[in-house]
Every structure is written in structure tokens, then in C-alpha cells.
C-alpha positions as CSV (number, residue, x, y, z in Angstrom):
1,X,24.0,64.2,-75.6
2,X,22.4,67.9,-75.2
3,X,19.0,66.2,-76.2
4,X,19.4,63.3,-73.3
5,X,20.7,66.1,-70.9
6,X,17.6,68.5,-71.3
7,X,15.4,65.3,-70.8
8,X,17.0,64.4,-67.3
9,X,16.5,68.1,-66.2
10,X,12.6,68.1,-67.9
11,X,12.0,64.7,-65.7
12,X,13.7,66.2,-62.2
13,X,11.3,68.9,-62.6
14,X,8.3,67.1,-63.5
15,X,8.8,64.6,-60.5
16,X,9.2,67.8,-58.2
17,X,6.0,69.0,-59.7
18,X,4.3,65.3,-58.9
19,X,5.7,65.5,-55.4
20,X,3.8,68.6,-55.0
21,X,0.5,68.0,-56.4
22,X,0.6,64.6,-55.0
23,X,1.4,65.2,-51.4
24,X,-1.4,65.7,-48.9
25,X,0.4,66.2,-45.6
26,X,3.4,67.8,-46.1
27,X,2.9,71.3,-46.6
28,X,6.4,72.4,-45.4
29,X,7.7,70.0,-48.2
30,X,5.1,71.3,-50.9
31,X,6.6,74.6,-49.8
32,X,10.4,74.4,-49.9
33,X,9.9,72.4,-53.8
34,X,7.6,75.2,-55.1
35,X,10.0,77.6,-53.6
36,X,12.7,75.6,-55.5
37,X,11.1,75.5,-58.7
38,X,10.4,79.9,-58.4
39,X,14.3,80.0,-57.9
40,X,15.0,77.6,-60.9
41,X,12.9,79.2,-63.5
42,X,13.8,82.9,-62.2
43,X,18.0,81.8,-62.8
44,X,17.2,79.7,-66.0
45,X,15.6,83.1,-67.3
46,X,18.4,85.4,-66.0
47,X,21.1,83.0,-67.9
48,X,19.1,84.1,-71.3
49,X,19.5,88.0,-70.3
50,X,22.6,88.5,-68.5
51,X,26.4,87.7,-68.4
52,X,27.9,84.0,-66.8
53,X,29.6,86.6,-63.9
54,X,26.4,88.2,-62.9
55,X,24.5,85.3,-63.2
56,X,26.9,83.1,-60.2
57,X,27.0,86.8,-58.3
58,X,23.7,87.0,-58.0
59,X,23.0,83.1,-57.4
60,X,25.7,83.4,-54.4
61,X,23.8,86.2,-52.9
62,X,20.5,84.7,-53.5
63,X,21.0,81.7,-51.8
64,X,23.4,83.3,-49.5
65,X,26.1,80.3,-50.6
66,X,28.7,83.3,-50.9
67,X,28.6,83.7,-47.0
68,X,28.5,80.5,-46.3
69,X,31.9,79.9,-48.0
């Protein structure tokens, strides 16, 4: 189950990754997905180095989903 998760994630990211290499006129799109992916990678590192509470703290500031709320 783990295994087939991690493969869904690998395949959303490589299909972003697609969308961005293969796009021509849509630099706003190209944009917001390589801005996506920066935000991905920098949390999937921070869950590796800090605690579950910090990690949602500083996801809700981040994306400002904590004022939103």
C-alpha cells in the first residue's frame, strides 16, 4: 500500500514537471507549478527535520491558509 502510495505522488509530480517543460505559452502556468513544486520539496524536507506541530504551523503561515480560516 505505502509502495503504490509513493508511486501516485512520484507520477503527480512528474506530470507537473511535463506540464512545465512542455508548455510553450503559458508562462503564468509554468510559474505557479514550478512555484508549487519549490513549496513541495522545501515541506517534504522540513517533515524529515522538524516536529508534525511545526511542520502544519509553518505550512499555515506559508500559504497564509491560517488567516484564511
Amino acid at each position: 500500500m505505502e509502495n503504490a502510495r509513493n508511486q501516485h505522488r512520484t507520477d503527480y509530480a512528474k506530470e507537473l514537471i511535463k506540464i512545465v517543460q512542455t508548455t510553450k505559452d503559458r508562462e503564468e502556468l509554468k510559474k505557479k507549478i514550478r512555484d508549487f513544486l519549490m513549496v513541495l520539496l522545501y515541506f517534504r524536507q522540513q517533515k524529515k527535520e522538524q516536529p508534525l506541530s511545526t511542520l502544519l504551523w509553518d505550512i499555515y503561515e506559508r500559504t497564509g491558509f491560517y488567516y484564511d480560516v
